[in-house]
Structures are given as structure tokens and as C-alpha cells.
C-alpha positions as CSV (number, residue, x, y, z in Angstrom):
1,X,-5.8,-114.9,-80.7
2,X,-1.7,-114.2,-80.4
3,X,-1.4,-118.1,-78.5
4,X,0.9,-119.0,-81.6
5,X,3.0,-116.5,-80.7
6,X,4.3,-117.9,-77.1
7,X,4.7,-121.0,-79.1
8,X,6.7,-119.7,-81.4
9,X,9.4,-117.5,-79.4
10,X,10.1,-119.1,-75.7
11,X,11.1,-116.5,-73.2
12,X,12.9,-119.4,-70.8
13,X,15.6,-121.3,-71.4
14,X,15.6,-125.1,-69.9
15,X,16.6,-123.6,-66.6
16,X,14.6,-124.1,-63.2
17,X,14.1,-121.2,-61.1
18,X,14.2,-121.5,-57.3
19,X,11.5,-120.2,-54.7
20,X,13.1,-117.7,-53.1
21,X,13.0,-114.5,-51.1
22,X,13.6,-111.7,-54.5
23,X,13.9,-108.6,-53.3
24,X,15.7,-105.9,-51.0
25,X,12.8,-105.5,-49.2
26,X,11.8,-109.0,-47.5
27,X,10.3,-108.4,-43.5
28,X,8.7,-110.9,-41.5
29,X,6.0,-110.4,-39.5
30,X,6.9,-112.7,-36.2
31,X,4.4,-114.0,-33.9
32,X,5.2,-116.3,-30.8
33,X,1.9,-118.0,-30.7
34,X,1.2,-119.1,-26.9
35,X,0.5,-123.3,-26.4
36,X,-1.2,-124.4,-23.4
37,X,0.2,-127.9,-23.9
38,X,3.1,-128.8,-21.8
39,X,5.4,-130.9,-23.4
40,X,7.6,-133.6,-22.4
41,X,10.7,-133.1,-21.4
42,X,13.4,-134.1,-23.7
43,X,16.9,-134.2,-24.8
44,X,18.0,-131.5,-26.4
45,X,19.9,-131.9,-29.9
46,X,21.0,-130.5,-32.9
47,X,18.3,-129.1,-35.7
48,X,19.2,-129.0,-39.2
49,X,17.5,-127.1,-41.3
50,X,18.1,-126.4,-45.5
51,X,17.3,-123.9,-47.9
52,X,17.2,-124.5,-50.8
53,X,18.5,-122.3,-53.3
54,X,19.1,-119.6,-51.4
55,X,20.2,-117.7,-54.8
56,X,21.1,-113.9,-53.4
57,X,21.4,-114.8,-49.8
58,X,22.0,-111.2,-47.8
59,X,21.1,-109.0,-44.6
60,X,17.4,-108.9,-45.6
61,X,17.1,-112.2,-47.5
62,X,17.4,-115.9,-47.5
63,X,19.5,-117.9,-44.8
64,X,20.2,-114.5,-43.4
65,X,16.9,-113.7,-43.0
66,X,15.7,-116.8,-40.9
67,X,18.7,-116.3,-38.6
68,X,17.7,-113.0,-37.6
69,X,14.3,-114.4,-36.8
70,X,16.3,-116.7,-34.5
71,X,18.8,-114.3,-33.1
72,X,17.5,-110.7,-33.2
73,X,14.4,-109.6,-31.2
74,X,12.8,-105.6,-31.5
75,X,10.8,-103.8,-28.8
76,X,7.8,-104.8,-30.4
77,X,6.6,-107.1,-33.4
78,X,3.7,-106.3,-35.6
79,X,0.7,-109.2,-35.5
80,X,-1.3,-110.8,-39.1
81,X,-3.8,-108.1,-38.6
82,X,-1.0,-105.3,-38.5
83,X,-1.6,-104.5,-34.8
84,X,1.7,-103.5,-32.8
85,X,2.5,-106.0,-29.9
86,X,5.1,-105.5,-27.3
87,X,8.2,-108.0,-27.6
88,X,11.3,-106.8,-25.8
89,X,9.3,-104.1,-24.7
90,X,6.7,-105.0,-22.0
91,X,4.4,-101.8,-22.8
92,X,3.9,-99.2,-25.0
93,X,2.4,-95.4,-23.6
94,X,1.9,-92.4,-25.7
95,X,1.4,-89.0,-24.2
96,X,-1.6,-87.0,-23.8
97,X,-0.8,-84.7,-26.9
98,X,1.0,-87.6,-28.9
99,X,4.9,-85.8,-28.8
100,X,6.5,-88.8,-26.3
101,X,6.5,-92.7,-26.5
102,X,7.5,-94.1,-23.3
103,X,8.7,-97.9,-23.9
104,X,9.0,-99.8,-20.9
105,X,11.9,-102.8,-21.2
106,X,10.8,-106.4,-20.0
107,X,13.0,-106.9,-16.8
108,X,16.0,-109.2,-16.7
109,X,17.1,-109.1,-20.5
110,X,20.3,-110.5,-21.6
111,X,22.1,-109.7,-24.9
112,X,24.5,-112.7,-26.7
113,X,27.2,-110.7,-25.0
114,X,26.3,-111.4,-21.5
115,X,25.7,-107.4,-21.0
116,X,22.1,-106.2,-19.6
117,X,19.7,-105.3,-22.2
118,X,18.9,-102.1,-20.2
119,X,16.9,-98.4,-21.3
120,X,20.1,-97.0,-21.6
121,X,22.2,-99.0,-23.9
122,X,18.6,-99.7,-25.7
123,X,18.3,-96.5,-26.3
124,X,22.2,-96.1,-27.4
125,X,21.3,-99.2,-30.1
126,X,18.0,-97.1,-31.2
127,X,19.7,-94.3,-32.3
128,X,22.3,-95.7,-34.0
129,X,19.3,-97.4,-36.1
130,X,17.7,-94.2,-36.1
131,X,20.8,-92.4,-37.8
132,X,21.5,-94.8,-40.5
133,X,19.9,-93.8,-43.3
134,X,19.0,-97.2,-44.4
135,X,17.3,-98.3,-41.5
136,X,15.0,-95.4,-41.7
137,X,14.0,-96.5,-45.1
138,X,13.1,-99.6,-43.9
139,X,11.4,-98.3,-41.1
140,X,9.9,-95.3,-41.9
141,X,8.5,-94.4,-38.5
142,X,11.8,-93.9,-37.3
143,X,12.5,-90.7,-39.2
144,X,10.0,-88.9,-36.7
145,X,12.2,-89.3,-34.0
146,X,14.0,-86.4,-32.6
147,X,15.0,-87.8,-29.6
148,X,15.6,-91.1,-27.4
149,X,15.7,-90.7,-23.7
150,X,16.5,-93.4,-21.0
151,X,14.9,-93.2,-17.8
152,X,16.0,-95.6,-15.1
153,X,16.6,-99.0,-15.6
154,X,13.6,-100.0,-18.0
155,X,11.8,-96.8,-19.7
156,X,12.9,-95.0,-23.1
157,X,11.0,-92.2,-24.3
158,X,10.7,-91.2,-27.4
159,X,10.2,-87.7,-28.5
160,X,8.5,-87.0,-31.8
161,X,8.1,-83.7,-33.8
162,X,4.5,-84.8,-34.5
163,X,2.7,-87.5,-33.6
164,X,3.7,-90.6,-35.5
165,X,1.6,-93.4,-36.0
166,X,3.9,-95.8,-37.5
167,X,6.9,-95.9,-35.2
168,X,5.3,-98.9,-32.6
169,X,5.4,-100.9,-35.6
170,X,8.9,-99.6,-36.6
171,X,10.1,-100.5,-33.4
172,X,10.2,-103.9,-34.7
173,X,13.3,-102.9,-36.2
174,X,15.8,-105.7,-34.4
175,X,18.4,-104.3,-31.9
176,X,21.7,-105.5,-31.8
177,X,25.3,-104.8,-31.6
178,X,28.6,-106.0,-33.7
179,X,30.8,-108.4,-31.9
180,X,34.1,-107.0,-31.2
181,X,36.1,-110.2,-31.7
182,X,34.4,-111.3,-35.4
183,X,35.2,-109.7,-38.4
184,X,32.7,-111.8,-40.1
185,X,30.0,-109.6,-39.9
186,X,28.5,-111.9,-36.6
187,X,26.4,-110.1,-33.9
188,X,25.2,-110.2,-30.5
189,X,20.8,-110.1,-30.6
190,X,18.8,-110.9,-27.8
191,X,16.9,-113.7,-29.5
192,X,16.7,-117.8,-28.2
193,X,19.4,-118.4,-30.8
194,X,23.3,-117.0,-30.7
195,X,25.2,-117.3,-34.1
196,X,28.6,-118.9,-33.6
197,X,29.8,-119.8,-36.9
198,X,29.1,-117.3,-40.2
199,X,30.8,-119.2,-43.2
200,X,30.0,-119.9,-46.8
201,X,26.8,-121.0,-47.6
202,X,26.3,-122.2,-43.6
203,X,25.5,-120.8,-40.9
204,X,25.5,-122.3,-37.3
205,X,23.3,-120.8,-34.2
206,X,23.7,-122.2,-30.3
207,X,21.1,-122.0,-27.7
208,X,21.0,-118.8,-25.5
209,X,20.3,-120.2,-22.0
210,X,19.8,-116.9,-21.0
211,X,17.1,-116.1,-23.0
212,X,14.7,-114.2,-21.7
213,X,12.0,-116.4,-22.6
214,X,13.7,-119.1,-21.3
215,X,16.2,-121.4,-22.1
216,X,15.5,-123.1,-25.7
217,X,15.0,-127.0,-26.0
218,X,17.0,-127.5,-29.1
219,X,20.9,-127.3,-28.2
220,X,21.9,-126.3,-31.7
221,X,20.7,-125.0,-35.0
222,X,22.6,-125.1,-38.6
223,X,21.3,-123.8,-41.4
224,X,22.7,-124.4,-45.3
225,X,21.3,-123.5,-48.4
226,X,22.1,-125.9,-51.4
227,X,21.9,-125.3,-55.1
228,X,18.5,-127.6,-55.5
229,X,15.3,-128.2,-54.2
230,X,15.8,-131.9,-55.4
231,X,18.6,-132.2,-53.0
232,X,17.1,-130.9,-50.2
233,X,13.7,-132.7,-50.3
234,X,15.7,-135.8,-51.1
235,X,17.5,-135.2,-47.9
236,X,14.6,-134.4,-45.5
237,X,12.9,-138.1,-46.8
238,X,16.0,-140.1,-46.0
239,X,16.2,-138.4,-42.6
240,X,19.2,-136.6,-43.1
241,X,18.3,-133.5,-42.3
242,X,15.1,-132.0,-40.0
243,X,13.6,-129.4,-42.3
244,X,13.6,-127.6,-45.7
245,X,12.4,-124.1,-45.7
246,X,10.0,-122.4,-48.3
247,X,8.8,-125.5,-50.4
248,X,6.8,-124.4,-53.6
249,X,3.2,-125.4,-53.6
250,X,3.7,-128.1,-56.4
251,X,6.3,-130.0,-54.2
252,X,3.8,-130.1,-51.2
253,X,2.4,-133.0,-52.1
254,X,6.1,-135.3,-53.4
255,X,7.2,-134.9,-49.4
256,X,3.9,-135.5,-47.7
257,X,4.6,-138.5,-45.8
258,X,3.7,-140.1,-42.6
259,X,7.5,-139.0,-41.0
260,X,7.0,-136.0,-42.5
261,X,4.3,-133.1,-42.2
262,X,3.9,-129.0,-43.7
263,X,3.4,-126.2,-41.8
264,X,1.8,-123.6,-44.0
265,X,1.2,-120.2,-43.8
266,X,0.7,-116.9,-45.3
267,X,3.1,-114.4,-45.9
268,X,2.6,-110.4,-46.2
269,X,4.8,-110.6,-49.7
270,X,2.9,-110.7,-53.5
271,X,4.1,-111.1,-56.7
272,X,3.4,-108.3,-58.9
273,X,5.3,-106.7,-62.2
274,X,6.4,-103.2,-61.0
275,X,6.5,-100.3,-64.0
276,X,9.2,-98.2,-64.3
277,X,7.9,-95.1,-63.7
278,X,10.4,-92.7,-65.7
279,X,9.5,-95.3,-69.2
280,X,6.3,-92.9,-71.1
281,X,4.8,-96.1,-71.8
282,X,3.4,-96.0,-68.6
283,X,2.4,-92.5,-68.1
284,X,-1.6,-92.6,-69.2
285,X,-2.9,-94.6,-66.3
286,X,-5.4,-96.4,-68.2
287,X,-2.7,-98.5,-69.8
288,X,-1.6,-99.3,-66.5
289,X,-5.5,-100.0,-65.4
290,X,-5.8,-101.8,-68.7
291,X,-2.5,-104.1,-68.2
292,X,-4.2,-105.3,-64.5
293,X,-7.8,-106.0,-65.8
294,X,-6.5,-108.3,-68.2
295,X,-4.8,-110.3,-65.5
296,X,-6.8,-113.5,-64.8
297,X,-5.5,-113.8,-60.8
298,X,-8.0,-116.7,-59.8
299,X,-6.0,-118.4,-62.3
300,X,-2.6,-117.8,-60.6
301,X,-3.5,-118.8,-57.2
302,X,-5.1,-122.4,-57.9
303,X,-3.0,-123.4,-61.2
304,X,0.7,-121.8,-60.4
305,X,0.3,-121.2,-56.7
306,X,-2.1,-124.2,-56.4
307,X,-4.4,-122.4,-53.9
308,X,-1.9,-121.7,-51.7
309,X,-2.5,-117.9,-52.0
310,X,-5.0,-114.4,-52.8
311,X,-5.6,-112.7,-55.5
312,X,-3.8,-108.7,-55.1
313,X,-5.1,-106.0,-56.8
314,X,-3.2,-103.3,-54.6
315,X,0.0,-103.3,-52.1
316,X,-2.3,-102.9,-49.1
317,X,-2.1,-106.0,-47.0
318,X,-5.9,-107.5,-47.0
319,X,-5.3,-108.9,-43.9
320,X,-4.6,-105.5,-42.1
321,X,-7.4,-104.6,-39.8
322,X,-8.1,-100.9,-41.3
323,X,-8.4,-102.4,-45.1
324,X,-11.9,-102.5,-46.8
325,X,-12.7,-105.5,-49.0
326,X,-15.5,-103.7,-50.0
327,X,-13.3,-100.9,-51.8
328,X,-13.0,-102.5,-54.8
329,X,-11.0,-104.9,-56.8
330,X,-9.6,-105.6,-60.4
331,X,-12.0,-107.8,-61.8
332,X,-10.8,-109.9,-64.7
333,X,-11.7,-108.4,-68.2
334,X,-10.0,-109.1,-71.3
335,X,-12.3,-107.7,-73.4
336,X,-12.7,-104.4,-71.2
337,X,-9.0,-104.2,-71.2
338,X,-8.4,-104.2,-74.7
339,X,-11.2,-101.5,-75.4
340,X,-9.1,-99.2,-72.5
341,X,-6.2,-100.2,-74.6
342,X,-7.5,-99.3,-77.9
343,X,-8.7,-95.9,-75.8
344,X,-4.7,-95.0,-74.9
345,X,-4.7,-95.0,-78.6
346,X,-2.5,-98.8,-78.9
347,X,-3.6,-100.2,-82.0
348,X,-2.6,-103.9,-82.7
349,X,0.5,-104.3,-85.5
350,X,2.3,-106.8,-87.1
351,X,5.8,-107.1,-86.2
352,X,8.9,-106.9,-89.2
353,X,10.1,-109.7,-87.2
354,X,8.3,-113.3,-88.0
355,X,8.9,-114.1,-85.0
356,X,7.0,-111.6,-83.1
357,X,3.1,-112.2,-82.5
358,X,1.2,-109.1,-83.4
359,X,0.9,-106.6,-81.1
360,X,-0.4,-103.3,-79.5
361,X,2.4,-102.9,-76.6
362,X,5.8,-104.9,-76.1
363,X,7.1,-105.0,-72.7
364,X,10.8,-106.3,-70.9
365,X,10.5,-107.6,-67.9
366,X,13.6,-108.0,-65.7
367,X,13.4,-111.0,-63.7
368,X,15.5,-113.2,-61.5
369,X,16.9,-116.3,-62.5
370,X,16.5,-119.6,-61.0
371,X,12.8,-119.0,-59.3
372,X,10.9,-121.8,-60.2
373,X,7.4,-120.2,-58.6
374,X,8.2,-116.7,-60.3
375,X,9.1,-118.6,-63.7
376,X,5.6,-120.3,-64.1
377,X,3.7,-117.0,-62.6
378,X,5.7,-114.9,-65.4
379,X,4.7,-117.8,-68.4
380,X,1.1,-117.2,-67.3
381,X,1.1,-113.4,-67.0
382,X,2.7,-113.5,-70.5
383,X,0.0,-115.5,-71.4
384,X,-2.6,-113.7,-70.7
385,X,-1.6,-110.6,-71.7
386,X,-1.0,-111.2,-75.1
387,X,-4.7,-112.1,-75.4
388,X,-5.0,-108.5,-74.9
389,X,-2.0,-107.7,-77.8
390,X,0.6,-106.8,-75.1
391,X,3.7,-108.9,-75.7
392,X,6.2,-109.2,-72.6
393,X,9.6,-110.1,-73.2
394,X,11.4,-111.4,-69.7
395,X,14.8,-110.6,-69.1
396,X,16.1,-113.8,-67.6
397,X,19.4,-112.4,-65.4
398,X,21.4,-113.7,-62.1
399,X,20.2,-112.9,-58.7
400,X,23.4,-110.4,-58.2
401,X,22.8,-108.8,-61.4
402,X,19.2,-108.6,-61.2
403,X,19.4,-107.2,-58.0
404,X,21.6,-104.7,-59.0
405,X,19.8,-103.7,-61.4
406,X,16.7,-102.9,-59.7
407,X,18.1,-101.0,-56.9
408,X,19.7,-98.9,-59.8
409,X,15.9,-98.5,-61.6
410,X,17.6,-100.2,-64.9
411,X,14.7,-101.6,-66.4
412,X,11.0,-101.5,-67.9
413,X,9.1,-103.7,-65.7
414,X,10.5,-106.4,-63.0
415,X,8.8,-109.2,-61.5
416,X,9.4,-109.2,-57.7
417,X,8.4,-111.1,-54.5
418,X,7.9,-107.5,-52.6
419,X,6.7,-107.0,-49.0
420,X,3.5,-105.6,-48.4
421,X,2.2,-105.8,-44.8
422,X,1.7,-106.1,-42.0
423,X,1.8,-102.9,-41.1
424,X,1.4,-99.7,-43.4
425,X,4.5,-98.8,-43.2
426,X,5.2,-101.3,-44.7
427,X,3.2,-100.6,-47.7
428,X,4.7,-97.5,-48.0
429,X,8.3,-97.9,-48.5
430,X,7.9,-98.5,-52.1
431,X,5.2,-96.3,-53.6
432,X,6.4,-93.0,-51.6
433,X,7.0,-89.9,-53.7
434,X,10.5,-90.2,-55.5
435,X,12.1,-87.1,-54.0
436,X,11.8,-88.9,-50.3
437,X,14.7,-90.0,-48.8
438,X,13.3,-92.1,-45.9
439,X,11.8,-94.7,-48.9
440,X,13.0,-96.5,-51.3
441,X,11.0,-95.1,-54.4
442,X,12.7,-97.7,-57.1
443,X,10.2,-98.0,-59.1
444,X,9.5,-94.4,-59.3
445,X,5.7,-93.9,-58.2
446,X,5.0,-90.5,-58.5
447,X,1.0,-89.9,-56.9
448,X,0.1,-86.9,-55.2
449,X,-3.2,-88.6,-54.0
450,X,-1.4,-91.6,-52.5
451,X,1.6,-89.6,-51.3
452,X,-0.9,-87.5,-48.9
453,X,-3.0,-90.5,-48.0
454,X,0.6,-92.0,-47.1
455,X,0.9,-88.7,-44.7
456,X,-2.4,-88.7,-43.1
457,X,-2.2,-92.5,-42.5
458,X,1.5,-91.2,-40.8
459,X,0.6,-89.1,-38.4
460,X,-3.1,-90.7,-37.9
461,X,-4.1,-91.2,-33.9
462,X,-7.6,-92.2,-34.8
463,X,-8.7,-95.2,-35.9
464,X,-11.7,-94.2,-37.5
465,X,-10.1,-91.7,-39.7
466,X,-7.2,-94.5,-40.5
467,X,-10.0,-96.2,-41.8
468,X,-11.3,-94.1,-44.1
469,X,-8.1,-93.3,-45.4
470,X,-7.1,-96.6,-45.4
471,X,-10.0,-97.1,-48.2
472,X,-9.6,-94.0,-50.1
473,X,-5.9,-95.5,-50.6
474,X,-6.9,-99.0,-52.0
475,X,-9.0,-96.5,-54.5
476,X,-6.3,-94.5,-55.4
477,X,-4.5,-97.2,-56.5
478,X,-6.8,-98.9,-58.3
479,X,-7.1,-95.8,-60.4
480,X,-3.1,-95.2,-60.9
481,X,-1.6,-98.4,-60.0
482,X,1.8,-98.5,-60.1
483,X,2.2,-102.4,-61.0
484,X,0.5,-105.7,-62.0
485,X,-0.3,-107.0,-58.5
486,X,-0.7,-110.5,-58.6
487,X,-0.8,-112.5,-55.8
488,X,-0.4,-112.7,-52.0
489,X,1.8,-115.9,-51.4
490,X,2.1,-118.7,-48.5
491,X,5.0,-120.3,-47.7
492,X,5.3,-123.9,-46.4
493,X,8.2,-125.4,-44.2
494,X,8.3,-129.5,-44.2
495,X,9.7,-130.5,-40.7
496,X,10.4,-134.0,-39.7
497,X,7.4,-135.6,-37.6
498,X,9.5,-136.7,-34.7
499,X,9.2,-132.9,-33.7
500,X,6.9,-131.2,-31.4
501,X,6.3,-127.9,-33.0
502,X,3.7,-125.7,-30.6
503,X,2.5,-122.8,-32.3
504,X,-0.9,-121.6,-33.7
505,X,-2.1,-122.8,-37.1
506,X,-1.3,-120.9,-40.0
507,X,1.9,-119.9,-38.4
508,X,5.5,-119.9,-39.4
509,X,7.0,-122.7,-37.1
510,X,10.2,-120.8,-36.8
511,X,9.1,-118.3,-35.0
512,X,8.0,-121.0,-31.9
513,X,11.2,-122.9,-32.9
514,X,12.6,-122.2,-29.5
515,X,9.9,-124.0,-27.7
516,X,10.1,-127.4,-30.0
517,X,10.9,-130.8,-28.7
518,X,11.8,-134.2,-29.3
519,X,12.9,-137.3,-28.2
520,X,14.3,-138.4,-31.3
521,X,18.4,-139.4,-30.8
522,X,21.3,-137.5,-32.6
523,X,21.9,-139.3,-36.4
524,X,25.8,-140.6,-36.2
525,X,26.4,-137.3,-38.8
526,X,24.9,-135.2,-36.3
527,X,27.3,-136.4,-33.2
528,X,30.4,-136.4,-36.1
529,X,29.6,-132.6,-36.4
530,X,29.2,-131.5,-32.6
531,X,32.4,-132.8,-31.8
């Protein structure tokens, strides 16, 4: 009905967007998946690895990101189904009334700084985390701590002022420490990987032999992100370089090759388009019911994401092993959305401006520029929508201004790549009650049903009853939801084939990227740059 309209007015200029992390929010969920196999031995060498466009690389996104996979480890690290498994810790102990975690270190730990990773300068890390008000937005669980004790060499104890469900998982929180000598920002983890070099758009990480784990195969790792995809698929297929991170789905199939092959695998981040919650256009929650029924999300996942991807009707990760499939969904219906529509009292009008298609509701949508994926998921959403009279404007804007921009709440709607699991807490730093202040409540949610689900799922130390309010969340917003949720997404990594890469399937290579091997002899550019 308003097709001619998308026709008419282009929201896009010829630009191409770049897969990226968007966001302030992006966590990874790490899992070092176990291999029976025994290698070879081989040579150890250097590992080049691009990203491409890393548009808004910082602490919590792009190149940054995959080098504190690489560098940083926590005391635990949170699994696909959101259960909490030790990491730097070897066990995890709560106390008969639920007041005191006791943490119990794995033995023998080095930090990049050759010191002992023991309970007492662990627990001097943790509570530095713990008072920075930023880290216990991001890790909500922390903000229950009252106090952290060491005990000996190896056990820290946490005291709580009730019980608190989330902090094992917010224990993941990485622990390290500045270097002394670097004023680049540089600093000492206790991951397989050490960061030597912090510069530009490159960043270069050296095996720690003294990794706990044991000493990593690959001598050297450097990282770069570069201003195309082009340019770094192009790269990977003439065998300059070992991998490119984060390929969109459509250029799976243009580097499949016999020396080269995908790892894919999902990712605890969807796409949605977050509402402002201070605008009044979203205040009767039917429009914002309405808005999601008319969203075809099959559609999404096989034409834009090209199957690489699940439909998300809610910010609670589906893989988490409390959620409910059976709950409910959004199903797609135009027609039932437009009745819900006409119900919130939006009648369809003709614009003054010719170039306008008629419509009921006109939206901006702040989005980031240079995200290819986002692009053609935006095109579609705007699509669909105005079969149901609701025209969306996008907002096209640089990564540093969008960003800005959303941490400061200035705009209408934005289109985000925003984390979502695999824990709960995770779920909850966004859609906590405004007034919090360990959450970041950008997009102003304001639900007193969710905010005391939120609460109970907090301090829950019974499964059964996280459960059930595990379900009775996914309900409550489906019936006040405070975005368009979209999609889950997968990423895919392309690696060179003369790699061993052990790791389970549907895994991100990276995180086993310590264990890889080959036999495969430094390129003359490689030997050029280790000298």
C-alpha cells in the first residue's frame, strides 16, 4: 500500500555500512571448549588477524574487545546456556544462609607482570572493580558486595548484604592491573596473550609462557582493523593475512575456498530499535505491541541475515536455561497491528510534503553509519512497517557521534547491536528502572512489573522459582516492550586452512586460539615484521 513511498524518498545514501560491534554494551560469553585430539607439534609463528571496519573501536568494542578475550581472564566465565563456570577460580562455595561466596584461586597463577595472581592481590583487583561505578553497571552483581576478604593463599570470600544470585556470573568481570611503565593505556591480564604494542589502528599481543593453561603455540598475535571488508577478504585469499573477524553472512559464501574455511557461531547480541522512553509517542503500550507484530522476523533472519540467526521477540537470551519457549512470542501480523494502531487512536494521513507516503506514525531512527548488516536490517524494518502506515526516517550519523548520542538519550528510536545473554544480568543492564544507578537505563524503560521480576531473579537461590520468574518476565515484556526486537545474530570468523583450530562446533575460535597449531612457515612479510 505505502511501497511507492520508500521508492520515492531513500533514507541511505550510496554509503556501505560495516558489521560491527554498535554499542557500549558488547560482552562475550567465553568458553574454552576441551579437544581430546593431540595435535602435532609445531613451529610456532606469528597470527595475523583483521578486522574489518572496526568503526568505534573502544574498551568494550571492536579490536579492543578481542584483545581482552586474549589477554584478560575473570574468576569465572558464564557458558551458552548462562550457567556460571569457574575460570581463574577453581570453585565456587556459597554459605549455608547465602551471606558469603568463598572463591577458591587455581594454584600457580601468573599475571603479564610476573607477580602471583594470589587471594590477596585478587581480592585488591576486585574491589577496585567493585568501586568503580562503571564496572558495577556492567556487572550488576557486583553492587551486592559489601566486602572482599582474602584467606590464605587461594580463597576470597565474599560478603553480601543479601543473597545475590548474579555475582558468579559477574565475576566474569576480567581482572587486571595498569602497567606502570605504559602510558598508553596497556595492561597486565592473566590471559595466554600479553599486549606489547597499543598504537593506531594496531594492536600487537606476545605469547605468555607462563600461562597458566600452558604455554600458547602461536608465538605472536597482531591484530588491525582496516577501513573495508573488501580489503580484508581480498587479503585473507591471497594469503596475506591468517584471519578476518566478523564476516557478514552475504560474504560467507565469496571467501569459501578450499585454503580457506568459517567458523560460525552464535552470539548473545540482537538487533532491535530501542524507543526512547521520555518521547509520548511511545507511552500507550499497544503502539509499541503494535510496532513489533508488524515485524516480519522470519524474514530478517533468512533474507538479510541469510539464516545465520533467531527471530527475538524479547531481551531474554533463548538460549539461557531458565527461559520458556512456550511463553509466547510476537507472531507476525500486519493486519492485527494496524487494527491495534487504529485502537491508540493513529489514523492514516496524507503528508503536506509530496514526498512523504501517507501515514499514521513517523519515526527517526538514530543509527550508526557504515554497518552494512544494520543498513539492510533497517531498509527491511522500514519496509515493513510502512505496510502498517508507520513511516521511519533513519538518522544516518558517525560511529563517535552516534555513540554519543545514545549514551546521552538524544534520540527517538536507535537501531543497536545490544547484548542480551548469557546470563540475566546481562539482560538487565538496559531495561532497569531509570532512577538505578548500577544500570545503564539509556533508553529509559520505566516497568514496575519487570523492575521486580529483575529483583526477584537478583536475589533468587532457587531454581525453580527462577524459572517461573524467568517466564513471567518474557510476558511482561511482550506486553510493554520496550523496543523492536529483531533478531539474535551469529558471527563468523574465516581462518586460513593451514590452521588447526580445536574447539567445539558452534564456537568462537578465539577463545581456543591459544591451543591452535600449524606447520605452515612465516610469509617473508611476516619475518620483515618480527625483526
Amino acid at each position: 500500500m505505502y511501497g511507492r513511498g520508500v521508492q520515492r524518498r531513500s533514507r541511505f545514501r550510496c554509503r556501505t555500512f560495516p558489521r560491527g560491534w554498535c554499542g557500549i554494551l558488547p560482552f562475550l560469553a567465553f568458553t574454552f571448549a576441551c579437544s581430546t585430539a593431540t595435535p602435532a607439534p609445531s613451529t610456532p609463528r606469528k597470527l595475523t588477524i583483521l578486522f574489518p571496519e572496526g568503526t568505534g573501536d573502544s574498551a568494550n568494542n571492536g579490536l579492543a574487545q578481542i584483545v581482552s578475550l586474549l589477554s584478560q581472564e575473570g574468576l569465572t566465565i558464564i557458558a551458552p546456556d548462562g550457567r556460571v563456570q569457574p575460570r581463574l577460580a577453581e570453585s565456587l562455595k556459597w554459605s549455608d544462609d547465602g551471606l558469603e561466596l568463598s572463591v577458591t584461586l587455581r594454584p600457580n597463577i601468573l599475571m603479564h607482570d610476573r607477580k602471583k595472581l594470589d587471594a590477596s592481590r585478587a581480592a585488591d583487583i576486585l574491589r577496585r572493580i567493585i568501586e568503580d561505578p562503571n564496572s558495577r553497571r556492567m556487572y550488576p552483581g557486583l553492587a551486592d558486595v559489601d566486602a572482599v576478604k582474602a584467606e590464605g593463599e587461594r580463597i576470597i570470600r565474599f560478603v553480601v548484604r543479601r543473597h545475590a544470585a548474579w555475582l558468579p556470573d559477574d565475576l566474569s568481570a576480567p581482572l587486571s592491573v595498569p602497567d606502570p611503565d605504559n602510558p598508553k593505556g596497556i595492561k597486565f591480564g592473566a590471559g595466554p596473550y600479553q599486549i606489547v604494542s597499543n598504537e593506531g589502528n594496531t594492536r600487537v599481543l606476545q605469547r605468555f609462557v607462563q600461562y597458566y593453561g600452558g604455554e600458547p603455540s602461536i608465538e605472536r598475535v597482531d591484530l588491525q582493523s582496516v577501513e573495508t571488508l573488501r580489503i580484508a577478504w581480498a587479503s585473507l585469499l591471497r594469503g596475506e593475512v591468517d584471519m578476518v573477524t566478523d564476516l557478514p553472512p552475504d560474504t560467507v559464501e565469496l571467501i569459501r575456498n578450499p585454503n580457506v574455511y568459517i567458523k560460525s557461531f552464535s552470539r548473545n547480541y540482537q538487533y532491535l530499535i530501542a524507543f526512547n522512553g521520555r518521547s509520548r509517542k511511545f507511552t500507550d503500550p499497544r503502539i509499541r505491541r503494535a510496532l513489533n507484530m508488524a515485524i516480519d522476523r522470519e524474514t530478517i533472519v533468512t533474507r538479510v541475515l541469510k539464516s545465520s540467526g533467531l527471530p527475538a521477540t524479547g531481551p531474554i537470551w533463548p538460549k539461557h536455561w531458565a527461559y520458556d519457549p512456550s511463553a509466547g512470542s510476537y507472531k507476525f501480523d500486519p493486519g492485527g497491528a494496524s487494527v491495534l494502531l487504529e485502537k491508540s487512536g493513529l489514523q492514516v494521513h496524507a503528508s503536506a510534503d509530496e514526498s512523504l507516503p501517507p501515514a499514521r506514525l513517523r519515526l527517526t531512527c538514530l543509527v550508526p553509519a557504515r554497518f552494512s548488516i544494520i543498513e539492510q536490517i533497517a531498509l527491511e524494518v522500514q519496509r515493513q512497517l510502512l505496510e502498517v502506515g508507520v513511516d521511519i526516517h533513519f538518522d544516518v550519523q558517525p560511529y563517535d557521534v552516534y555513540n554519543d548520542r545514545l549514551t546521552r538519550g538524544d534520540f527517538e528510536t536507535v537501531m543497536i547491536d545490544l547484548v542480551g545473554g548469557p546470563s540475566l544480568s546481562r539482560a538487565s543492564i538496559m531495561w532497569r528502572s531509570p532512577k538505578r544507578s548500577d544500570a545503564l537505563p539509556i533508553f529509559s524503560y520505566n516497568n514496575p512489573v519487570t523492575e521486580a521480576l529483575f529483583e526477584s531473579l537478583r536475589i533468587s537461590s532457587n531454581e525453580a522459582n527462577t524459572r517461573v520468574d524467568v517466564r513471567k518476565l518474557q510476558q511482561a515484556f511482550l506486553e510493554s516492550p520496550p523496543a523492536i526486537f529483531l533478531a539474535w545474530n551469529d558471527r563468523a570468523r574465516a581462518v586460513r586452512s593451514d590452521f588447526s583450530v580445536p574447539g567445539e562446533l558452534g564456537t568462537d575460535p578465539l577463545t581456543t586460539l591459544w591451543r591452535w597449531k600449524t606447520d605452515k612457515p612465516d610469509r617473508p612479510g611476516d619475518r620483515m615484521a618480527n625483526r
